[in-house]
C-alpha positions as CSV (number, residue, x, y, z in Angstrom):
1,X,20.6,55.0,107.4
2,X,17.1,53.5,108.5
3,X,14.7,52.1,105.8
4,X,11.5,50.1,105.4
5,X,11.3,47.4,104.2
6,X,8.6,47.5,101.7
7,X,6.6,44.3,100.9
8,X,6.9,43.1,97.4
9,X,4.5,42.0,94.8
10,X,4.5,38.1,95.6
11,X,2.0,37.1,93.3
12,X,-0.6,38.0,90.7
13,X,-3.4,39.7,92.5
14,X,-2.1,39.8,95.5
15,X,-2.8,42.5,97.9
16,X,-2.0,40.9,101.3
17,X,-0.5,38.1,103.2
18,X,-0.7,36.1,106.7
19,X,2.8,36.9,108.9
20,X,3.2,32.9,109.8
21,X,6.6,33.4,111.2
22,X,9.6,35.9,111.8
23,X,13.0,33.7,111.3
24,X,14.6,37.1,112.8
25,X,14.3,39.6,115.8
26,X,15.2,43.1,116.2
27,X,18.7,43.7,116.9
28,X,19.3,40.6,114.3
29,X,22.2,41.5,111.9
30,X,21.3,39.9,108.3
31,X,22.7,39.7,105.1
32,X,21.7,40.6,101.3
33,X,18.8,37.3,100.3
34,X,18.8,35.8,104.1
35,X,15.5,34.8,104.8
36,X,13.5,37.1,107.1
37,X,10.5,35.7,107.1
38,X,7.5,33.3,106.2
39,X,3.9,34.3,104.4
40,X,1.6,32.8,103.7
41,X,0.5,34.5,101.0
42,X,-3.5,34.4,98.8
43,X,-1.6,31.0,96.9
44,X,1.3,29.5,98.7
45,X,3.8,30.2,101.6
46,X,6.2,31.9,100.7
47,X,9.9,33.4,102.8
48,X,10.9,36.7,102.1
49,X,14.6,37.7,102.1
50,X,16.1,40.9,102.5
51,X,17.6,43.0,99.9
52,X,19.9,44.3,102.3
53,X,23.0,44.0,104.4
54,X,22.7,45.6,108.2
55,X,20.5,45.3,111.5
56,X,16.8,45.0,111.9
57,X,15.6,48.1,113.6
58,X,11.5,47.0,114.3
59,X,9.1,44.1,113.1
60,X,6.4,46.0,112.1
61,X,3.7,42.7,112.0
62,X,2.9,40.1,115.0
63,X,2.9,36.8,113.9
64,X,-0.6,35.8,112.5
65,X,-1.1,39.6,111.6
66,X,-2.3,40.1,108.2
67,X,1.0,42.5,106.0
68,X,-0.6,44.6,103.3
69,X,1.9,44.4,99.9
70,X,3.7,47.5,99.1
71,X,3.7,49.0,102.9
72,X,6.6,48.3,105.2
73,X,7.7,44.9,106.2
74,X,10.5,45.8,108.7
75,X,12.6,48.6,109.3
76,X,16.7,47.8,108.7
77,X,19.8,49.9,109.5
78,X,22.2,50.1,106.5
79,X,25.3,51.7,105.7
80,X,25.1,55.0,103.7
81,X,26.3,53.1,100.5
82,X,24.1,50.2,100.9
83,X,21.5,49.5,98.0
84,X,18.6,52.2,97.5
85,X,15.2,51.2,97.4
86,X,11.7,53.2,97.4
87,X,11.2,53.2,101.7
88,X,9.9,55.4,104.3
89,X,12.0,56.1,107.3
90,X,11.2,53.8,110.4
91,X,10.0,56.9,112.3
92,X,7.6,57.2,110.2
93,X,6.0,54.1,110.8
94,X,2.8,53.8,113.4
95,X,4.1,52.3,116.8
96,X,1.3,50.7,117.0
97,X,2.7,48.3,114.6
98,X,5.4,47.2,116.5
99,X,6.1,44.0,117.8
100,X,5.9,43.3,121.5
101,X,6.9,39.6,121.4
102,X,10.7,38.0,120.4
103,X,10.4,36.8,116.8
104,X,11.7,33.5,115.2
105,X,15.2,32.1,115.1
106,X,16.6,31.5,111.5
107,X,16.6,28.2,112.0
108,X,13.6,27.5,112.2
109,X,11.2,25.3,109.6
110,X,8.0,27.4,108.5
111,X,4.8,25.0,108.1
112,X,1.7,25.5,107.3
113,X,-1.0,25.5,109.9
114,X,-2.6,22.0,109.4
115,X,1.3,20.6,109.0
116,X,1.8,17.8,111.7
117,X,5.3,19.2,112.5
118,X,6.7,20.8,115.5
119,X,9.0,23.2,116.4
120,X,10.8,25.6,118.8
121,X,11.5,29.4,118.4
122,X,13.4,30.1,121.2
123,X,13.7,28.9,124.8
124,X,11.0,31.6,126.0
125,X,8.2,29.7,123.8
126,X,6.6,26.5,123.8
127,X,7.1,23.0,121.4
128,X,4.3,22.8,119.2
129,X,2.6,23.2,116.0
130,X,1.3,26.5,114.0
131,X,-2.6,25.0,114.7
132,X,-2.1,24.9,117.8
133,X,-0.6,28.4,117.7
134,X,-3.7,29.5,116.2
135,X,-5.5,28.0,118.8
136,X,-3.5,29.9,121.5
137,X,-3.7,32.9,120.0
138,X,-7.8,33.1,118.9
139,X,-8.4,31.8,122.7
140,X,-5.8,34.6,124.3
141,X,-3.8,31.5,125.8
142,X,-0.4,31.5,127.0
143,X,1.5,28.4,125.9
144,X,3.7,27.8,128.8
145,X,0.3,27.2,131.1
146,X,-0.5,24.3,128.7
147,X,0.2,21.1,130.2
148,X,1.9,18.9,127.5
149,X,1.6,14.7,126.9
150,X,3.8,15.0,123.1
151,X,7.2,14.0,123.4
152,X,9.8,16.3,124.6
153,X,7.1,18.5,126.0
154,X,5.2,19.5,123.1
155,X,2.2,20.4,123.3
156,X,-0.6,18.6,121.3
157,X,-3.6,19.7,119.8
158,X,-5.2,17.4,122.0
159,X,-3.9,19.1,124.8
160,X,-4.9,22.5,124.2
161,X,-8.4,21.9,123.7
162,X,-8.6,20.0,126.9
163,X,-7.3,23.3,128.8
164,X,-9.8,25.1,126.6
165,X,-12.4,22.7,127.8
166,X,-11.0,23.5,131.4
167,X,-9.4,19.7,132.0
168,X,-5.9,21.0,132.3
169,X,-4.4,17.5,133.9
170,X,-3.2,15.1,131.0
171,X,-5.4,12.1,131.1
172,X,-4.2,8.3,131.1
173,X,-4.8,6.4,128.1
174,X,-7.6,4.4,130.1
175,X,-8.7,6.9,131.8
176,X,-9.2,9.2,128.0
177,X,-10.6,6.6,126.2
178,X,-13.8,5.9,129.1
179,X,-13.8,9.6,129.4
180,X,-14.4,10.2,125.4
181,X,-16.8,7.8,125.2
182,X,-19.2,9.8,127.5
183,X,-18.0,13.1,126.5
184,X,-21.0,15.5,124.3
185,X,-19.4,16.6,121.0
186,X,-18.8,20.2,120.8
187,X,-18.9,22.6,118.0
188,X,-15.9,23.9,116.6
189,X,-15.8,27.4,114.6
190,X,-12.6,28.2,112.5
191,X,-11.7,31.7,110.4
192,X,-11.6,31.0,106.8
193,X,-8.1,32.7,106.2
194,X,-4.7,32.2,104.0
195,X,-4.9,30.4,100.7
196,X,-8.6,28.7,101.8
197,X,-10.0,32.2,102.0
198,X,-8.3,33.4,98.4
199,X,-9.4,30.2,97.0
200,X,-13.2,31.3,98.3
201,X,-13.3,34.4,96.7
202,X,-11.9,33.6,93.8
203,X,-14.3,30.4,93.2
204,X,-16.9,33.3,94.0
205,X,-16.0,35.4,91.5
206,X,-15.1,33.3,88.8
207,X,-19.2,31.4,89.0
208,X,-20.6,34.7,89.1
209,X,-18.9,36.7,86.9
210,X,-18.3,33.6,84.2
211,X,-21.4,32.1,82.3
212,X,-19.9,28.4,82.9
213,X,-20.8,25.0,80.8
214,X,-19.9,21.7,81.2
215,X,-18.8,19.1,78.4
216,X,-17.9,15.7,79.6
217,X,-16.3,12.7,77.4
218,X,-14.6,9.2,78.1
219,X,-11.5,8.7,76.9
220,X,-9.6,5.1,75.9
221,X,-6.3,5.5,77.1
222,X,-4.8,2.2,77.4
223,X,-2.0,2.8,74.7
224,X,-1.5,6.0,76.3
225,X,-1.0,3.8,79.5
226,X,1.5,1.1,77.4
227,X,3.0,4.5,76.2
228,X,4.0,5.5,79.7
229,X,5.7,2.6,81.1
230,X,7.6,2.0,78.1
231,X,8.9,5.8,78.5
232,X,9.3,5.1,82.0
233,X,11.5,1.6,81.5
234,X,13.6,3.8,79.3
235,X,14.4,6.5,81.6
236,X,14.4,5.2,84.9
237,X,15.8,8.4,86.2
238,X,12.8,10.7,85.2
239,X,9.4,10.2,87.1
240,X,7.1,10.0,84.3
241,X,3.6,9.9,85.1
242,X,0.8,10.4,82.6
243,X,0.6,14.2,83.6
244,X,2.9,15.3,80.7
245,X,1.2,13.2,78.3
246,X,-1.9,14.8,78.9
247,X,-0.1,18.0,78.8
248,X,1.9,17.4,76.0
249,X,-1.9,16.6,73.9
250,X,-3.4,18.9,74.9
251,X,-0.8,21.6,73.6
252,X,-1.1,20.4,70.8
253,X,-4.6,20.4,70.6
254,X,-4.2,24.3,71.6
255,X,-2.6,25.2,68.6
256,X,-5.2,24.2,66.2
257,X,-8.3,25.3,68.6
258,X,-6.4,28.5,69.9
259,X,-9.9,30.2,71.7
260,X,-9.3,27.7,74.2
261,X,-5.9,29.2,75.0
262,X,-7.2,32.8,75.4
263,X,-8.7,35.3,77.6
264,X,-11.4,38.4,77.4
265,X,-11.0,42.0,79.1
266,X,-13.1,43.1,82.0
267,X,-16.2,44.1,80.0
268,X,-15.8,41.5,77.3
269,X,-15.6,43.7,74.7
270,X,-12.0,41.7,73.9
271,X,-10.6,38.8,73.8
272,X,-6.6,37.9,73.4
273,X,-5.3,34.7,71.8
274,X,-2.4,33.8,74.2
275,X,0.8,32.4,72.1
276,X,2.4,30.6,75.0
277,X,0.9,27.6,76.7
278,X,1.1,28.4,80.2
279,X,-0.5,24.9,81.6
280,X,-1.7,24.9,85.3
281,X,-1.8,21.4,87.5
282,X,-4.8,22.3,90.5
283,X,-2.4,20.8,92.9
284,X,-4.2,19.4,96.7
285,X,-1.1,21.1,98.8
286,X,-0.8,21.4,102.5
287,X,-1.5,25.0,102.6
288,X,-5.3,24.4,100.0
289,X,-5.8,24.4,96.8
290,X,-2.6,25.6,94.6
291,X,-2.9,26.1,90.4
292,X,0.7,26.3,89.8
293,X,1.6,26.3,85.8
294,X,4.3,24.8,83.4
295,X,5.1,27.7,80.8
296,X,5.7,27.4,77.2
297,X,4.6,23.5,77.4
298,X,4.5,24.0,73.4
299,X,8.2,24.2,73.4
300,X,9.1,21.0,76.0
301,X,9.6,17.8,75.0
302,X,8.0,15.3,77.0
303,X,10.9,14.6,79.2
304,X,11.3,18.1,79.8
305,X,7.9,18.5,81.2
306,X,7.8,14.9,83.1
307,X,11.5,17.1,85.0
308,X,8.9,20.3,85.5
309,X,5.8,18.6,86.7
310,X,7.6,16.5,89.1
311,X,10.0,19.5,90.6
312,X,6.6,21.9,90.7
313,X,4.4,19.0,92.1
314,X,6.6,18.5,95.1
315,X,7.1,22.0,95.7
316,X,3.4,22.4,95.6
317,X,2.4,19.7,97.7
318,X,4.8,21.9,100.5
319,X,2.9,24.6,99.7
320,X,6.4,26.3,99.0
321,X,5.9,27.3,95.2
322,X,7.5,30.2,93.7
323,X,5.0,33.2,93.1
324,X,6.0,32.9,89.7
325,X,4.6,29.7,89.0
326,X,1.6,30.8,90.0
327,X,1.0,33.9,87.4
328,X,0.1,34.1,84.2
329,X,-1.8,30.5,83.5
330,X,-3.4,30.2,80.6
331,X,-5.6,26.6,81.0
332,X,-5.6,24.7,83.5
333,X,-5.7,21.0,84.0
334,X,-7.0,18.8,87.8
335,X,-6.5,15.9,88.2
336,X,-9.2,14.7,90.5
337,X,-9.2,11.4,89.6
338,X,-6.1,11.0,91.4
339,X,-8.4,11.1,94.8
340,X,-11.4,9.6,93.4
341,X,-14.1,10.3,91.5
342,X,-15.6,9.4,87.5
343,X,-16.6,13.0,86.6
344,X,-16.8,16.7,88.2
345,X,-18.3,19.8,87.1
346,X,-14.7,22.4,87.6
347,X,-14.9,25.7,87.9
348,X,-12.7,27.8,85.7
349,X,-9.8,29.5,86.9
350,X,-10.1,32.9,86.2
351,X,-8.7,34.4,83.9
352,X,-8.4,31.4,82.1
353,X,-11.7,30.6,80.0
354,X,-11.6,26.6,80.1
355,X,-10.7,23.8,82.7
356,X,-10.6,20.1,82.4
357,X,-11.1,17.6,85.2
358,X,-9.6,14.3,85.1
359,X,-11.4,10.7,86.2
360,X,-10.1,8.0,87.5
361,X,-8.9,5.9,85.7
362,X,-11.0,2.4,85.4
363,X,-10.3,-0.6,84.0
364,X,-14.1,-1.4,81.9
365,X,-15.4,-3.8,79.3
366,X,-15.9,-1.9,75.8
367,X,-16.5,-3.5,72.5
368,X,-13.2,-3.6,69.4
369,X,-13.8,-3.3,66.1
370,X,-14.9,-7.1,65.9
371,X,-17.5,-6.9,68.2
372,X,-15.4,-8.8,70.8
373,X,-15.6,-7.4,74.6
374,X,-12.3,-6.3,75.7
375,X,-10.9,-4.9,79.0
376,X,-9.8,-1.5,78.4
377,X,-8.9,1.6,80.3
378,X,-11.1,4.8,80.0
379,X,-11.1,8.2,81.7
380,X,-13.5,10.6,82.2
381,X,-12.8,14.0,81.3
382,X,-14.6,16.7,82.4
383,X,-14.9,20.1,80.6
384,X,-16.2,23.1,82.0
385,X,-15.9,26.4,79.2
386,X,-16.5,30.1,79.5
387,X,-19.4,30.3,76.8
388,X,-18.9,34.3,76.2
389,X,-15.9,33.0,73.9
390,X,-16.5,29.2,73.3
391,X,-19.4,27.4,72.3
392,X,-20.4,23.9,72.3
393,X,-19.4,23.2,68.9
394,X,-15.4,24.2,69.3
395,X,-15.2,22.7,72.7
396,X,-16.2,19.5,71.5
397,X,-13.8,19.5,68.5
398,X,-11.7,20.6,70.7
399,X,-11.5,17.9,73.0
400,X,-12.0,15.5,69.9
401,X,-8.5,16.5,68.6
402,X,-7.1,16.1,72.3
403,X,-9.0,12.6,72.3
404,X,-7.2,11.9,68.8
405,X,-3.3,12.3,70.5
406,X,-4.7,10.6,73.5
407,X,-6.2,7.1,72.4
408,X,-3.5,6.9,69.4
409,X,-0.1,8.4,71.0
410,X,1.6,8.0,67.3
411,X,-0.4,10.4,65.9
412,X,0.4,13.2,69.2
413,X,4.4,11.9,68.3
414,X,3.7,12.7,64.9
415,X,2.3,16.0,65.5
416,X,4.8,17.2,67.6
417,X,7.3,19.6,65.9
């Protein structure tokens, strides 16, 4: 029996993906969970496995062709008493759908296309990178009439935009560096595509369907910072940075200012008070900007999130989250001061009716309760609120409470049930 492949929800509001590689071909026998291939989906990248045993009849995508969710992926043969799912026969499919070039090998790593990694599919196709893949294909290029200068042959970005240029002989390292220093810089036009693109239209909707304000505060947190590397002498084994901390406070700050930790219906005639804390970290991945979340932070501990954070962080920064992560958020929380930067003006993630951006943090003189200058560390926090359900007035008591757990961590410890 022949069936389709149908593509599966892989995240909330997610209609369609990027193909970035097949890690099979037709005629490929798989098995139930293998991998079959990568997508880089509106929020992450993302491998698909098969829910079935048997032999990949047709590849209905190229790679870099853009897969609609809920149409067919591939077409697979399966034995008669194989697993049911809802598909369309192959035969059904278009033609003009079908593949015309080998796919992946299993083996092979998926990247995301600004990764510096290479790698081989098969011995038909060149080494290089997914950008320079892109490249290849915008420009109509066949790989194996790039000359190469990377090791083992591969082909570097370098390289292909000197064939583009029309200077197909690799240059000597004397004879590149006079040359660049005479050469006229050129403009260079790229699609706006994968995660970038989602992240566009969703900043686009969210500013102009959101009436936004901003509330910004400095926050003392150098017991907060004491707190941390005690914790973190304790447990030597758990990365503790001061992500769950700040997590951890503001949790608890949720439950006694719970319209922070809601959401309103499409006409705003609504609005539901969410029970679970679902906390998103805006994480600066490979693949763009990624808001996966912790859930339920009101029942962790704070060793229990420092374990999540850390495991979702990396996996974020890979750009190889799971689609679950990434639904169902409920505030969120960047941490821009971790690149730079005093104070921001964030823009909420939507649905989600508050965000708060993090400072740096800065080491500044500020006055005690003697009047005597002291070195302490403050943070800027930056608050932006959607004023259809919050106002001024709850968003700074709000973030007052939050300050509390902050400056004085015994009072969070004591808060915490």
């Amino acid at each position: 029996m022949i069936k389709d492949f149908i593509l599966p929800d892989i995240g909330e509001g997610i209609v369609e993906c990027e193909l970035v590689e097949w890690l099979v071909k037709e005629g490929d026998t798989i098995t139930e969970d293998q991998a079959v291939a990568d997508v880089s989906t509106d929020k992450a990248l993302v491998q698909i496995p098969s829910m079935y045993d048997g032999k990949v009849v047709k590849l209905y995508y190229k790679e870099g062709e853009i897969a609609k969710v809920h149409e067919p992926l591939f077409a697979i043969e399966i034995n008669e008493g194989g697993a049911d799912a809802p598909a369309e026969k192959a035969a059904d499919k278009p033609a003009e759908k079908a593949v015309d070039k080998p796919a992946a090998a299993a083996q092979t790593a998926a990247v995301d296309d600004s990764a510096d990694v290479a790698f081989e599919r098969n011995t038909s196709r060149a080494l290089t990178t997914p950008a320079v893949r892109r490249i290849a294909r915008e420009n109509d290029v066949d790989l194996s009439t790039v000359p190469a200068t990377g090791k083992k042959g591969r082909i570097l970005k370098e390289d292909m935009l000197n064939f583009l240029a029309g200077n197909s002989q690799p240059k000597s390292d004397s004879t590149a560096a006079t040359s660049s220093a005479h050469a006229a810089p050129t403009d260079r036009t790229e699609p706006i595509k994968g995660v970038k693109a989602v992240m566009a239209r969703a900043m686009q909707e969210s500013v102009s369907t959101i009436p936004h304000f901003t509330y910004v505060d400095e926050i003392d947190i150098t017991d907060l910072v004491a707190l941390r590397l005690q914790l973190k002498a304790k447990y030597p084994d758990i990365k503790i940075t001061m992500m769950p901390l700040f997590m951890k406070a503001l949790s608890l700050a949720l439950t006694e200012f719970p319209a922070l930790n809601s959401r309103v219906n499409a006409d705003c005639t609504e609005v539901t008070y969410l029970g679970a804390h679902n906390i998103g970290m805006a994480v600066d991945s490979k693949v763009g900007l990624l808001v996966p979340n912790i859930k339920n932070v009101q029942s962790l501990s704070i060793l229990e999130l420092a374990g999540e954070i850390s495991a979702l962080t990396d996996s974020a920064r890979s750009g190889r989250v799971s689609p679950e992560t990434l639904k169902g958020g409920t505030i969120t929380i960047s941490n821009v001061g971790a690149i730079g930067g005093t104070a921001a003006t964030p823009i909420i993630n939507k649905p989600e009716v508050a965000i708060v951006a993090l400072g740096k943090m800065q080491t500044l003189p500020r006055f005690n309760d003697k009047g005597e200058v002291e070195a302490r560390k403050i943070m800027t926090v930056s608050w932006s609120g959607d004023h259809r359900v919050i106002d001024g007035g709850t968003i700074a008591r709000f973030n007052n409470r939050w300050k509390e757990f902050l400056e004085d961590p015994s009072s969070m410890l004591m808060a915490m049930r």
